[in-house]
N, C-alpha and C positions, 0 to 999 in steps of 0.2 A: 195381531197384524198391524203393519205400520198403516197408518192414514195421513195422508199429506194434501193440502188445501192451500191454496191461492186463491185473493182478490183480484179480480175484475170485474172489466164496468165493459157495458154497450146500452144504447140507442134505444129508447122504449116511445117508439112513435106514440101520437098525442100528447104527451106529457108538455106542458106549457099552454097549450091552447084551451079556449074556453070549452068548460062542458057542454056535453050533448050527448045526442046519438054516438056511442061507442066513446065519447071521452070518459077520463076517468074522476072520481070524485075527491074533494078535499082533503079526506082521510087517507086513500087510497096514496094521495099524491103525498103528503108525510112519510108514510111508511115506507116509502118506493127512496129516501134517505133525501138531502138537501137540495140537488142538483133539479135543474129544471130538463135536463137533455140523458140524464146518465139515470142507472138505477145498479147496483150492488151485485155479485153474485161470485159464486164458489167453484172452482175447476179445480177435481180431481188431478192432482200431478204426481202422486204415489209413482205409478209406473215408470214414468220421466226419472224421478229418483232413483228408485233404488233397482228397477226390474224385478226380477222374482224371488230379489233378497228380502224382501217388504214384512219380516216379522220380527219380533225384537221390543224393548223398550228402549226408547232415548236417553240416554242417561245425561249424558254429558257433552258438552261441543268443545273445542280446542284445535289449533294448526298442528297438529303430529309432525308432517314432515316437512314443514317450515316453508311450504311455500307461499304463503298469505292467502291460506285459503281457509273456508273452517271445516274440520271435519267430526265426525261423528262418532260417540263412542256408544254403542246399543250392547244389550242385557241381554241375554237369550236364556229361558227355562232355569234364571237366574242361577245360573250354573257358569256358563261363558261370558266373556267379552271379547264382542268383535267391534274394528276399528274399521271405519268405513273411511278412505282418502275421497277428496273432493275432486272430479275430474270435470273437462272441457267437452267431454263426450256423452250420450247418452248412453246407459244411466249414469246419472251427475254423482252419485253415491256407490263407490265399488267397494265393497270387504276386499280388507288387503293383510290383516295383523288379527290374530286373535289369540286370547287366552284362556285355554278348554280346563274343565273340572278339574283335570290331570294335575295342574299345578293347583292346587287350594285343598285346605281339607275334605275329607271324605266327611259326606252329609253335609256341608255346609251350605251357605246358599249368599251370592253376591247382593247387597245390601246399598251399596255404592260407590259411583268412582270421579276419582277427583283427577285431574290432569294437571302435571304442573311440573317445573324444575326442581326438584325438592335438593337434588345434591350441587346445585349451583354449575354445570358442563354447559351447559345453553344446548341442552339436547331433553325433549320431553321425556317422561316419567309417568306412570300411571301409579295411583294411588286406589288399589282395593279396599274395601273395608266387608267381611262376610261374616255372618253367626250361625251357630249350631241349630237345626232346623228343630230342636230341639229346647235349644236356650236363647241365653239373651247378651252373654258377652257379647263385643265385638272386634274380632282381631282385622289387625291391619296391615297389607302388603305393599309392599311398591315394587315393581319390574321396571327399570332402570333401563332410558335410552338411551340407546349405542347407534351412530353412525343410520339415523332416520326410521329407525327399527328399535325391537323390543330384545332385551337381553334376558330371553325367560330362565336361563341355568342360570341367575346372580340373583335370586328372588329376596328381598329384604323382607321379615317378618318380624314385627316391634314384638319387644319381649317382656311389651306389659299390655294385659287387654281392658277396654273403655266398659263402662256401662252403659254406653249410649254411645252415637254416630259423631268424630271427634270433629275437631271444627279446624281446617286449614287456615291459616293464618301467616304474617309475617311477623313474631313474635318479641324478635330482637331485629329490626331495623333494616336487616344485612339486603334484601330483596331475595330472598330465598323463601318460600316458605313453610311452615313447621305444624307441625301438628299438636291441636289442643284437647283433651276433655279430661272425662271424669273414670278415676282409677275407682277401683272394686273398693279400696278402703275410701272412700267418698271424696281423698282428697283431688284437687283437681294440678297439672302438671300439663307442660309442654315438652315436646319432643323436638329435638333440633338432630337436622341431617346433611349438613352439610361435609361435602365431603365424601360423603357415605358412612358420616361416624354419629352413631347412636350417642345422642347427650340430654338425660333427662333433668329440669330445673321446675323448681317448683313456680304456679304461676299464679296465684293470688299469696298476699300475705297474709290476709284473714280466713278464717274457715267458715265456709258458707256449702247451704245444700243447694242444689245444681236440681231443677227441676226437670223429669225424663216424660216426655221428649225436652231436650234443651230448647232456649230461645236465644241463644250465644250470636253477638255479632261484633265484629271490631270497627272502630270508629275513631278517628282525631279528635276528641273531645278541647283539647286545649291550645291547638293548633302547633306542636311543636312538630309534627311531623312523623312520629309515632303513634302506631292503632292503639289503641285502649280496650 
């Protein structure tokens, strides 16, 4: 079940005044956090959110339908992904988009999801990534967005599978980006999709072992302006 929590603060009479009868004590007054007037606390706002959509894991956040808002992309019995829009109304979180077992392998199980432009349309994309509840490949999908919506009958499936959970990245520069990891024969390769055209390139030029789970991240090391 989802659990949703906000800070706030209110008024803890005594606090500032000299001890006594009913003040409270030095320690007391530490713990109660810096403020002389205020003291810390947690409001359940689950309900506010989501209503009695409230189960699921988070997986991921992203604007889906471009209106500058973020919305939310949740896991359900790691089977489904439902896409929750950001609204002005109460609940602030509606399921509007999902993508049920129907499309993914039978037994598999979703593993993780990336959102991003992968084919360069300036229209979002979801990036699956599922394994055999059985095994440890990891194959990778992306459902390809069309006009603020998900295009589930054009389902792209890479036609090589990871040893581990691949790493998105912008690989060649373009602002699009591509997908990284470790192929079954150890070595490692990046996937470029622009367009919607599958182009595999090799992405180290030495051969190195890739430790699972990976610790992969990209960074401007020399400041040209390219990840590394």
């Amino acid at each position: 079940m989802l659990k949703m929590l906000k800070m706030g603060s209110r008024r803890v009479p005594g606090l500032g005044g000299p001890p006594g009868p009913g003040g409270l004590p030095v320690l007391v007054l530490i713990s109660c956090i810096v403020g002389r007037f205020s003291a810390v606390a947690l409001q359940d706002v689950t309900a506010d959110l989501f209503g009695t959509e409230n189960y699921g894991t988070v997986a991921a956040f992203g604007d889906f339908n471009s209106d500058k808002q973020t919305d939310l992309f949740i896991i359900r019995n790691q089977s489904e992904l439902v896409i929750f829009l950001a609204d002005v109304k109460i609940p602030y979180f509606k399921p509007k988009f999902n993508i049920s077992k129907d499309y993914l392998p039978r037994d598999s199980i979703i593993t993780s999801v990336v959102p991003g432009d992968y084919d360069g349309d300036s229209q979002m994309d979801v990036l699956l990534t599922t394994s055999p509840k059985l095994g440890e490949d990891t194959t990778v999908f992306i459902f390809w967005g069309n006009n603020q919506t998900l295009d589930l009958g054009s389902r792209l499936e890479l036609n090589k599978t990871f040893v581990d959970q691949p790493l998105v990245m912008d690989f060649n520069g373009d602002m699009i980006p591509d997908v990284f990891g470790i192929l079954k024969d150890g070595s490692t390769e990046v996937c470029l999709l622009k367009d919607r055209l599958v182009e595999w390139h090799k992405a180290l030029s030495a051969s190195v072992k890739m430790r699972i789970p990976h610790s992969n991240a990209f960074v401007d090391l020399n400041m040209d302006f390219t990840a590394g």
